[in-house]
Every structure is written in C-alpha cells, then in structure tokens.
C-alpha angles and dihedrals in degrees: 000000000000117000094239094058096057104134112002086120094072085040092058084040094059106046097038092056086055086055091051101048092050093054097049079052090061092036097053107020087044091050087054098043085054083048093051096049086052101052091048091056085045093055094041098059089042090055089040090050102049083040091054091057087074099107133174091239097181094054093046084060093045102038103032078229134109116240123160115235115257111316090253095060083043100044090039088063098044082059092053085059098047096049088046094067085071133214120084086258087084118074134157131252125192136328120210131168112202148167096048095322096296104122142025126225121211133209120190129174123186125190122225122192118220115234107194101013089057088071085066089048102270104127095170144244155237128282119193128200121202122205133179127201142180132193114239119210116203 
C-alpha cells in the first residue's frame, strides 16, 4: 500500500454507507408514502360510494329520477365510513354534494411516518385521495 492512500478506505465506508442509507430511505419510506396515497383513494371511494347510497327514496318513486337526501345525512355517513377504517392516521377531508344533488364528492388524507428519512429531519406527511360517487337507478 502507498503512504498517500492510508485510509481512503473509511473514507469510501463512510460515505458509501450514507449512500446507502439514503437509498434504503427512498426505497422504504417511499414504498409507505405510495401506500399511503393509495389507502386514502381507497377509503375515499368507499366512503363516496356508501355515501352515495343516500337516496331521496320518496322522490325516486315519485320522479322516476335519483337525487341524494340533504348533504348533512350524505356527508354524516360518509363519516361513519372514514372513522371506520380505524388509527389516528385516517381522517376525513371534505364532503360536498353537487350537481343537483346528484353526487358526493369525498377527501381523505392519510398520514404516513418516515422511517429512515426521518434520521435527516423528514418525518412525513399526509397524502389525501378524493372520490366522487352517484347512485344509478336502473
């Protein structure tokens, strides 16, 4: 071994186990913050979906035509469907009827907690999903 070459080793250790630990931090806190984005569009259309079952029942009969009960009884159940997914890392967005009351629109976010990147100070974030949904009367 040359003088002048005494240690570069640890020197290529070090900063290739940085690499490498910044990599494994991509790799798995990016694998959970796609997860999370796609648990929060999940949970949105579910909720989208139950609270599209809220239907004006007595003017379907009478009008032959779909049209969602007033936006508090929708957006309440849509609620009921959020909170059932469980963990304080679901929480619900915003609830809107539109277009006549004929469809609900649903906004999740779910937080997700960074493993690895939070060791350089990235503790994660939310991601949020948005759904809409409309009942469809045959």
């Amino acid at each position: 071994m040359r003088p002048g070459e005494r240690g570069s080793m640890s020197v290529f250790t070090v900063l290739f186990s940085v690499v490498v630990f910044l990599l494994a931090g991509l790799l798995v806190d990016g694998g959970q913050a796609i997860n999370a984005r796609l648990r929060a569009a999940d949970v949105a259309e579910q909720a989208a979906r139950a609270a599209a079952d809220q239907l004006d029942v007595d003017h379907l009969r009478a009008t032959g035509q779909t049209r969602l009960l007033g936006e508090d009884r929708v957006c309440a159940r849509a609620d009921e469907i959020v909170a059932a997914q469980g963990g304080d890392d679901v929480t619900a967005g915003q609830c809107s009827v539109g277009q006549g009351q004929a469809q609900v629109t649903v906004t999740v976010a779910v937080r997700w907690k960074a493993f690895f990147l939070s060791a350089i100070g990235f503790p994660g974030t939310e991601m949020a999903g948005e759904a809409t949904a409309a009942p469809e009367a045959r």
